[in-house]
N, C-alpha and C positions, 0 to 999 in steps of 0.2 A: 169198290176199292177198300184196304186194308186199313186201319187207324193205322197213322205215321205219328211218331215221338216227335215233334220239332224241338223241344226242352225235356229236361227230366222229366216223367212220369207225365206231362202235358202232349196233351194224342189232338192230330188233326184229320178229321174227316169229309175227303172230300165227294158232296154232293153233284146234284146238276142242276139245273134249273128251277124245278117245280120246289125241289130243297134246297134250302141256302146249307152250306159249309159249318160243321161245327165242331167244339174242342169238348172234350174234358181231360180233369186230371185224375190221375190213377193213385187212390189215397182212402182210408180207412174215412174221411170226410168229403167226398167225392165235389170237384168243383165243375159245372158246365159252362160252357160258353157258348150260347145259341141253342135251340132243341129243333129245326127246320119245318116239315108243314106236318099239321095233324092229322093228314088221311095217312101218310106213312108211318107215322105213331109207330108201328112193330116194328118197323126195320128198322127206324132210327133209336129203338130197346133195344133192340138186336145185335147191332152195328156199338152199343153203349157195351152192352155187358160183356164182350168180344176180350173188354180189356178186365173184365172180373170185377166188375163194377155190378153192386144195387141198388135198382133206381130210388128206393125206399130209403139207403143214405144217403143221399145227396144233399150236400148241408146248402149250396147258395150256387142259382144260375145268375150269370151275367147275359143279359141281353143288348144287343149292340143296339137295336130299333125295335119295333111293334108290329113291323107286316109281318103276314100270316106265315112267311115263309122262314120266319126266324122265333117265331115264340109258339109254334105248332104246339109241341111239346110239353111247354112251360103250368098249365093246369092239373096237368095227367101225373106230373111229376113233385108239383106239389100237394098233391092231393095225397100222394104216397107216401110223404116224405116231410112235410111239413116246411120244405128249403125255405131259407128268403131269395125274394127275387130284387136283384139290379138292374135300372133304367137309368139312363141322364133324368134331371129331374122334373124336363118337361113331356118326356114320355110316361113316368109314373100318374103325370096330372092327369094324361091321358087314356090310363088306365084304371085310375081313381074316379075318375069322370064317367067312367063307363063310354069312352068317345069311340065309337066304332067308325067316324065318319075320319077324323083327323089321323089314324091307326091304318086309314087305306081298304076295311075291310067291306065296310057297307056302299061305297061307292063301285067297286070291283066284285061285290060278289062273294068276296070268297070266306073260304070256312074259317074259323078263328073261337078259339074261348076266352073269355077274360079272367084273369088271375089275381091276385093280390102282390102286390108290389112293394115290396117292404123297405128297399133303401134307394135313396137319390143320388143319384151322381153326377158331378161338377166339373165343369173342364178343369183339368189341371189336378184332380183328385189322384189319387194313389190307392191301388188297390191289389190284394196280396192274393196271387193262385197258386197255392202250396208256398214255396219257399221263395218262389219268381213276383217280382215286382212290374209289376205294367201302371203306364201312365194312360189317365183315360185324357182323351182329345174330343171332344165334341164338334162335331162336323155336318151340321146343317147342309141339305141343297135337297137331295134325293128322302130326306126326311128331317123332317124338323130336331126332330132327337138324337139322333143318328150319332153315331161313336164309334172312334178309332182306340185300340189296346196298343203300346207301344213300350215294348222291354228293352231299356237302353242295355241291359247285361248283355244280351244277346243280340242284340240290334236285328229284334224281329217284329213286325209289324204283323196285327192283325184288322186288317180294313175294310171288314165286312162289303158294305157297299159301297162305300166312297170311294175305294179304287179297284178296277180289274184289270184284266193283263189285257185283252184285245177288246174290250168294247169298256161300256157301262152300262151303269143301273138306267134304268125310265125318269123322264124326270115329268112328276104331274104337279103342275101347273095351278090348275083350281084346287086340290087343297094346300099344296106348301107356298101359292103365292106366287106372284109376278117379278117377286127377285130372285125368284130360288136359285136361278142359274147363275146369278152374279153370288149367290152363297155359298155355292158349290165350289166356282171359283177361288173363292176365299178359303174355303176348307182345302182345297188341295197345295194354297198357300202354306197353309201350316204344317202337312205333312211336304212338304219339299224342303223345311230347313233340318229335317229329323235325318239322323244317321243309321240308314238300313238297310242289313245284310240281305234280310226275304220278307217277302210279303205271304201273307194267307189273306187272302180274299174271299167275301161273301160266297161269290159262283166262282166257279172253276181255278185251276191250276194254281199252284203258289207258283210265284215268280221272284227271281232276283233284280232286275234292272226295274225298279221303281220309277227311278226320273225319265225312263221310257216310258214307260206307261202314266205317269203324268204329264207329258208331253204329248199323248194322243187323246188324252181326256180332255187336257185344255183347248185342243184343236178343236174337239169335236163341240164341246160347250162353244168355244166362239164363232162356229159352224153353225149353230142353234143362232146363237144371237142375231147374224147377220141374217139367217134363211127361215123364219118362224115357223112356216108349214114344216117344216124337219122334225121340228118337234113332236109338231102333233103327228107324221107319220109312223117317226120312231117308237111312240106312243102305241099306236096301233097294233103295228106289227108284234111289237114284244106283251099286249095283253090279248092280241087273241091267241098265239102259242101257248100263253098263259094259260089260257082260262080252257084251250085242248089239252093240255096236260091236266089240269085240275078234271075233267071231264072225261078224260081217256078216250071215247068217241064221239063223236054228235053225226046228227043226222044230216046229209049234206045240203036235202032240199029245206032243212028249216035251221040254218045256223042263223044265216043272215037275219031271220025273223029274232030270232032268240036276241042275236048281239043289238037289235033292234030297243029291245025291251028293257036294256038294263042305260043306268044311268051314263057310263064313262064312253061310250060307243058312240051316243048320237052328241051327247056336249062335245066328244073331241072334232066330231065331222064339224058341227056347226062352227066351233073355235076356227078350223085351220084351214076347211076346204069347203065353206060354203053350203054346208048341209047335203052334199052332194053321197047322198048313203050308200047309193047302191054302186055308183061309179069305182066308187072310193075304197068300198068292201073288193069289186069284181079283181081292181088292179091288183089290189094285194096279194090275195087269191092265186090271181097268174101267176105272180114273182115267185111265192112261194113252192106252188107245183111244178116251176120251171126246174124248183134249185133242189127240189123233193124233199123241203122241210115237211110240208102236207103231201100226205098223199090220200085217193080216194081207193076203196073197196068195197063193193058189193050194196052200194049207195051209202057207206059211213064215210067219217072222212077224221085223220089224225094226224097228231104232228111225229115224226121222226125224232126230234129234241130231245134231249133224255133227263127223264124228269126228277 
């Protein structure tokens, strides 16, 4: 898809899955907003420079959270360029820390570099992208650090993961905690008294009708609460397309061994369903070649999702 202007000279690029959605602004000091996963590094240059942007001046990324699938980028760019980078300021600790575990990447596997984090930011902060003013909102559930951008000018939200139009983010449990989902809850509290035209979200489609889609968020959050194994299914499902996309094919007779081997695989079976591994993989498995999110060829096997 083509960088969309949502504001003056401020371009929105919408990704899929394996990449989260991101902004920059079109400007002799280029500003970004999210850089998405690091194996796509050239497309998401490619998809930058589209608007006559180099990536060597980019004065300052904003980053919404720390999964791999929003700071891909953020190394590679200051490495060129020298930028400062933006976190809430308990993602900075966690990047300062070198915490790969609390960041989502050592526990999932997935590829990630660590960068230098140069400024903290604070719910309620104010913070200037080009001539556009956004209020930052800190919104804990799906990550500890997690932040909402919100231009009362324009009455445009940009809410990364904390809101999407037909589903949501994963919610993992053993690192953000046993309340997360009552956090989450609270965070889509504070964007429900906000006045907004559109939404840009993390993954897919910008949308208009927000108190919609805060309406099926909250369903499904109180859906989790009442039904706990949901979790852990939801869990499941959305990290093995994950980690097929991160992988592009795996071998069909040795996945299950693999998802075996890594940590979040056999913790979520134990948490939800009794340790019941191979049952638990098979069903999934079904549902998904039913719907031909996965399909198999020539003994490989991938997902359809677009990454």
């Amino acid at each position: 898809m083509q960088p969309v202007e949502i504001i003056k000279d401020l371009f929105f690029f919408e990704r899929g899955f394996l990449n989260g959605n991101h902004f920059a602004l079109r400007s002799e000091k280029p500003i970004l907003i999210d850089t998405a996963y690091i194996a796509d590094f050239n497309e998401t240059a490619g998809l930058i420079s589209q608007l006559g942007l180099n990536l060597a001046d980019v004065q300052l990324i904003i980053s919404t959270h720390c999964h791999c699938d929003h700071i891909g980028g953020n190394k590679h760019i200051q490495d060129q360029s020298g930028c400062d980078i933006a976190l809430h300021k308990i993602g900075k600790y966690f990047i300062d820390t070198r915490d790969d575990w609390a960041t989502w990447w050592k526990y999932y596997g997935q590829e990630a570099d660590f960068f230098d984090c140069t400024i903290a930011l604070n719910d309620g902060d104010v913070v200037f992208i080009g001539p556009h003013e956004f209020t930052v909102i800190h919104t804990p559930g799906h990550a500890a650090e997690g932040i909402v951008l919100y231009n009362p000018a324009e009455k445009l939200l940009i809410s990364s993961d904390t809101l999407w139009k037909n589903d949501m983010a994963v919610m993992t449990l053993r690192i953000e905690g046993s309340a997360a989902l009552f956090q989450m809850l609270e965070s889509l509290e504070k964007l429900a008294s906000l006045d907004v035209r559109k939404v840009y979200p993390g993954h897919g489609p910008p949308f208009k009708d927000m108190h919609k889609a805060l309406a099926k968020t909250r369903k499904r959050l109180n859906h989790f609460l009442k039904h706990r194994d949901q979790i852990g299914l939801d869990l499941l499902k959305k990290i093995i397309i994950y980690t097929l996309m991160m992988r592009k094919t795996v071998e069909v007779d040795l996945f299950f061994d693999d998802l075996m081997q890594t940590r979040w695989y056999k913790e979520t079976v134990d948490l939800y369903f009794n340790a019941e591994y191979r049952p638990t993989y098979d069903a999934i498995m079904k549902d998904f070649q039913k719907r031909a999110i996965v399909k198999t060829q020539n003994g490989s096997m991938f997902t359809t999702v677009k990454p």
